[in-house]
N, C-alpha and C positions, 0 to 999 in steps of 0.2 A: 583260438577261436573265441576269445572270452570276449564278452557282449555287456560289461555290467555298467548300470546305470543308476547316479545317484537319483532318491527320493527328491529332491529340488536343490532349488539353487544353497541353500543356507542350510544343506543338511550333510552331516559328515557322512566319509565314505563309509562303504562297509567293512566292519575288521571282520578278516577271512579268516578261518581256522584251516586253510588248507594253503597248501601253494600252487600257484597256477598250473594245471592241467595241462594245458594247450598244447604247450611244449613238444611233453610226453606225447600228446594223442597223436600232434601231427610226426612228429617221427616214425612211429609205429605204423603208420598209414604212408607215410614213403618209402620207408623201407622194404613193404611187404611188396607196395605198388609195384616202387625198381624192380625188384626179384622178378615179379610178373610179368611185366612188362618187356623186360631180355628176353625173354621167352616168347612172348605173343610177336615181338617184334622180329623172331629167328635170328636174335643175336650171340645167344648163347642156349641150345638146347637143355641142357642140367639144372637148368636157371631154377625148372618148375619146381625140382626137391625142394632146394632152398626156401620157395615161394612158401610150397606145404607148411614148411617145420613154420616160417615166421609167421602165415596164416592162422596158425593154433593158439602161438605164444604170445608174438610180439604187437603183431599185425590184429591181432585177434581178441586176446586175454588182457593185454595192456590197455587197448584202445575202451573197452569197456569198462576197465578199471578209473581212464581219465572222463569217461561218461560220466559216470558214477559220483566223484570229484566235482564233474560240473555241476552235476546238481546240489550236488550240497552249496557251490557258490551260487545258484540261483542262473545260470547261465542255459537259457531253452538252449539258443541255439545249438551251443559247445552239445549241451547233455545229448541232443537228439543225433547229431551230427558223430559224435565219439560210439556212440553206442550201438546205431546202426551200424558203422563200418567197421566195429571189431566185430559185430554179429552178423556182418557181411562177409570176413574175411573166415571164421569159424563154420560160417553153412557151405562158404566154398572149397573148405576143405571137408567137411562131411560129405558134399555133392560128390567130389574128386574119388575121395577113399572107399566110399562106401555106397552111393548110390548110381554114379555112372559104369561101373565094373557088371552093374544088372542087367543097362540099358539098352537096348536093340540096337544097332549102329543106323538102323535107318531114322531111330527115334531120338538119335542124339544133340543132330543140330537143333531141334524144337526143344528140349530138357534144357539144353544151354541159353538158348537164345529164350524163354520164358524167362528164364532165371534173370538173362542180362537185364530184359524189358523191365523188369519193376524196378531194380535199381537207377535204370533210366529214369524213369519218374519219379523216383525220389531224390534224386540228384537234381533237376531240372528244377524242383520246385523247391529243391535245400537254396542251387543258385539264387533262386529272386532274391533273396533274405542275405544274401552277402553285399547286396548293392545299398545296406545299412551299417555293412559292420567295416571292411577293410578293402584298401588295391588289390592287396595279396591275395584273400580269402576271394575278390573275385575273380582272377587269375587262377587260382587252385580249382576252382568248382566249374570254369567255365573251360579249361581246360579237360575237367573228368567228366563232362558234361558230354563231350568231343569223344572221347574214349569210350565212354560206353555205346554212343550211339553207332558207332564206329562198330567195336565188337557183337555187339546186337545185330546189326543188320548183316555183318559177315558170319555170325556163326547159327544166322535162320539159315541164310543162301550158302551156307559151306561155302564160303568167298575167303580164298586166302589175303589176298592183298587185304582187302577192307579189315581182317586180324591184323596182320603185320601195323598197318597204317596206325589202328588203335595200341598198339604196343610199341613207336614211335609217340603218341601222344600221352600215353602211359608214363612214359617215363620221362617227357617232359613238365605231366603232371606233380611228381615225385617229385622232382627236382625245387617245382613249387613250393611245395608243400614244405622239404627241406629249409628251403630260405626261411620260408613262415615259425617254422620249429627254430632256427637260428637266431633269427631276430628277438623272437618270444624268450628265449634264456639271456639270450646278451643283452636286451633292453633292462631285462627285470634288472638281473645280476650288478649291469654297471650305476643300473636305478637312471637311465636316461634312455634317449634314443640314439642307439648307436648304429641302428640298422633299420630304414624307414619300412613303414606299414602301410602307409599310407590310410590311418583312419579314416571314415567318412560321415557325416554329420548325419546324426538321425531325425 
C-alpha cells in the first residue's frame, strides 16, 4: 500500500530506514480474511478458531506493527489503512471472546451488524483514495467493499445466504490482497517488476 511521493521533479527519493511494510500488512490481512471467510462462506466450520488465533497475532498485532512502519515512511494511506485493520481484526476478536458470550441473542444481529456498518464506511471511503494509488489496491478494497456490505446487511436481517455470499467475496478479497503482498516482495526483492501493479498516476 505504499503511496510515496517525491518533493519534485529534481529532488532525490527518500532514504527509508525501514523496509516496505506493505508486504507484511497485506499478508496478515489475507490471511486472517481467508480464515474468515471459510467460515462466513460454510466452507469449512473450524475455520473460525484459526480466524481467532490469527485475529490477535497475525491479522491483528502484525498489521499494526506495519501501520506503524508506515508512518515512519510517511505513507497516510498505508499508516491509516494497516492500523485500522489490525485494530479491526483485534476488536473482532474482543467482540467474539468476550463481549458477544454477554449478548442477548435477540440483540445479536444488531451488535454485529453495528459493528460491521462502520467498517463499511471506512472501507468505502479508504476505496476512493485507491483510485490514486494502484489496480490491485483497487481490486482489494473494492472487493472488501462488497464483503462487508454483504455481511452487514445479512447479519442486521439474520440473512444466511447474504453471510455466505459475503464469505465467497471474502475470500476472493484475500486472494487479492495475497497477489498484492506477492508482487510487493518480489518486485522489491528482484529490484524490478516482475509482478504488475498496475500504478495509477496521481
Amino acid at each position: 500500500m505504499s503511496n510515496d511521493v517525491s518533493s519534485g521533479a529534481t529532488a532525490a527519493p527518500p532514504a527509508h530506514k525501514v523496509a516496505d511494510p506493505g508486504p507484511l500488512g497485506l499478508a496478515a490481512f489475507a490471511m486472517t480474511t481467508f480464515a474468515l471467510s471459510l467460515w462466513n462462506a460454510n466452507v469449512w466450520s473450524p475455520a473460525v478458531n484459526a480466524a481467532l488465533a490469527l485475529a490477535l497475532v497475525y491479522g491483528g498485532a502484525a498489521q499494526v506493527f506495519a501501520g506503524m512502519w508506515e508512518f515512519a515512511r510517511r505513507n497516510t494511506f498505508g499508516a491509516l489503512a494497516f492500523t485500522s485493520y489490525g485494530a479491526f481484526w483485534i476488536s473482532f476478536y474482543v467482540l467474539v471472546k468476550f463481549i458477544m458470550p454477554g449478548v442477548k441473542p435477540a440483540d445479536a444481529p444488531t451488535v454485529v451488524g453495528v459493528f460491521l456498518l462502520g467498517w463499511t464506511i471506512f472501507t468505502a471511503y479508504m476505496f476512493i483514495s485507491t483510485f490514486r494509488l494502484s489496480v490491485i489496491l483497487v481490486v482489494v478494497f473494492g472487493l472488501l467493499v462488497v464483503t462487508f456490505v454483504l455481511l452487514t446487511v445479512g447479519n442486521f436481517q439474520s440473512m444466511t445466504g447474504w453471510v455466505k455470499a459475503g464469505g465467497w467475496f471474502g475470500i476472493a478479497t484475500a486472494a487479492a490482497a495475497w497477489y498484492a503482498s506477492f508482487a510487493g516482495v518480489t518486485n522489491e526483492t528482484f529490484g524490478k517488476t516482475v509482478l504488475p501493479t498496475g500504478p495509477l498516476s496521481r
